[in-house]
N, C-alpha and C positions, 0 to 999 in steps of 0.2 A: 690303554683306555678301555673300559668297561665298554660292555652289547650295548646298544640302545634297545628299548621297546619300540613300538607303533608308536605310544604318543611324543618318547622321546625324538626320534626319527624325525616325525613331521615339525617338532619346533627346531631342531636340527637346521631341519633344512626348508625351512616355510612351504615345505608343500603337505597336502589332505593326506591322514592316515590310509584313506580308500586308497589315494594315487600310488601309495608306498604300498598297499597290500597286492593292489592290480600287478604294481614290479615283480613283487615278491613271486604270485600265481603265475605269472609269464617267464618266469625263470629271468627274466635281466639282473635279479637282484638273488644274493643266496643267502637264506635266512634258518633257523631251525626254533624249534615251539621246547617250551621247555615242560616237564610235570603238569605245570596248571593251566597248559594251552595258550602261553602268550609268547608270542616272538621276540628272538634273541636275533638282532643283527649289528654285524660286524660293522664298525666306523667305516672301516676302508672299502668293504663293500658297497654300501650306501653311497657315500660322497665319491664312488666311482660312475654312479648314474647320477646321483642327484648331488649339485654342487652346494657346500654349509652356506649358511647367513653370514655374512659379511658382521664379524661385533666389533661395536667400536671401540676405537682405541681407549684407552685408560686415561692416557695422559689428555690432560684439560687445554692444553695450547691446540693440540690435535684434533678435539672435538671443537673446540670455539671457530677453530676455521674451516670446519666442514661447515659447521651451523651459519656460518658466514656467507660461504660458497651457495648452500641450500637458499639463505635470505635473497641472496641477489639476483640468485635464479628464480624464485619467486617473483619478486619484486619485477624483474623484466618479461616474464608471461604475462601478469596482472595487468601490466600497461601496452604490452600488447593487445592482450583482449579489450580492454577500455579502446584503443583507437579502434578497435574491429566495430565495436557498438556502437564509438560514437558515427563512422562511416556509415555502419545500416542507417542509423536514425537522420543522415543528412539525404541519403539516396533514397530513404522512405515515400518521396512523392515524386523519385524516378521511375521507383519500382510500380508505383499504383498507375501511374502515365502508362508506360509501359505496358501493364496489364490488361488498361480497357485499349490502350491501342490493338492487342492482338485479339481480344476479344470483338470488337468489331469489326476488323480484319475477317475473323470466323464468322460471323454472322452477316458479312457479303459473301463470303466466300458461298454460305448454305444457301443464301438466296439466290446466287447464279446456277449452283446447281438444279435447285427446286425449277429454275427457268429453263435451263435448259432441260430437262426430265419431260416438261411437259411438253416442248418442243419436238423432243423425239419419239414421246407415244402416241400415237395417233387415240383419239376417245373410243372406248368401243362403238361401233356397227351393227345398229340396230339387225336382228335377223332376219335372211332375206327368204325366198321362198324356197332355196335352195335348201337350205338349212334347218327347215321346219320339220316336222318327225311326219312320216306318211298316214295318213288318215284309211279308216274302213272302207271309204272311194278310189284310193289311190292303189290300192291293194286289191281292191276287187278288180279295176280295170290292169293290172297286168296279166288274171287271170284270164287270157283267151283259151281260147279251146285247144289250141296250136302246143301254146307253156302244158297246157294239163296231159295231150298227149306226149310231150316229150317227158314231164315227170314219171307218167305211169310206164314208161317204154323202159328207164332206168330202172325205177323198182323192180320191173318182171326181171332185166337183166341180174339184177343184185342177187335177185331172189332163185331164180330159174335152176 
């Protein structure tokens, strides 16, 4: 049996010429380039990674009862999927019941939270006089004379 090329290769065996050259460059597959730069690979090489196309048989009793086999397995997914649709479209106003039921589910669920939230934080606390920033009064009265000699008594030590 003659090399195949890349493009024979890929109709060979139904896979992308890229996937057969990635083979080729990884080494799974062994191939050699001929004169004008196109790859020469072996039957046996190739269908030892990548398995041929399945062709059909010749003889016509052979192919009518594949084509058979094909029709009725057709035929019984099609009527599968038909009861699948027609099932959605019967359950169509379970599913929308369903939907605002859990939808209002959630939107008590948010309101009891929002209830309890405000339950647990107290409102802020107006500020008390505690809390106020000390004024040029409040500051001039800690300066007794007692604070000013103990600050300059530090400094002289700091300094001394």
């Amino acid at each position: 049996m003659p090399a195949f090329t890349l493009g024979t290769a890929s109709q060979a065996t139904g896979c992308a010429k890229s996937t057969i050259l990635r083979a080729i460059k990884a080494g799974r597959i062994s191939a050699t380039r001929d004169e004008l730069g196109q790859w020469s690979i072996e039957p046996v090489e190739l269908f030892r990674c990548f398995p041929p196309l399945v062709i059909p048989s010749a003889t016509p009793a052979t192919a009518n009862t594949a084509q058979k086999e094909r029709d009725a397995t057709t035929d019984m997914l099609v009527a599968e999927l038909r009861q699948v649709i027609a099932d959605l479209r019967c359950g169509h106003e379970d599913l929308r019941q369903e939907r605002d039921h859990w939808r209002t589910a959630h939107e008590r669920e948010q309101a009891a939270h929002a209830a309890t939230q405000r339950l647990l934080l107290p409102p802020p606390a107006p500020p008390t006089e505690q809390d106020a920033t000390p004024t040029e009064q409040d500051t001039a009265a800690d300066e007794t004379p007692r604070n000013r000699l103990v600050r300059a008594w530090r400094w002289m030590r700091a300094t001394g």
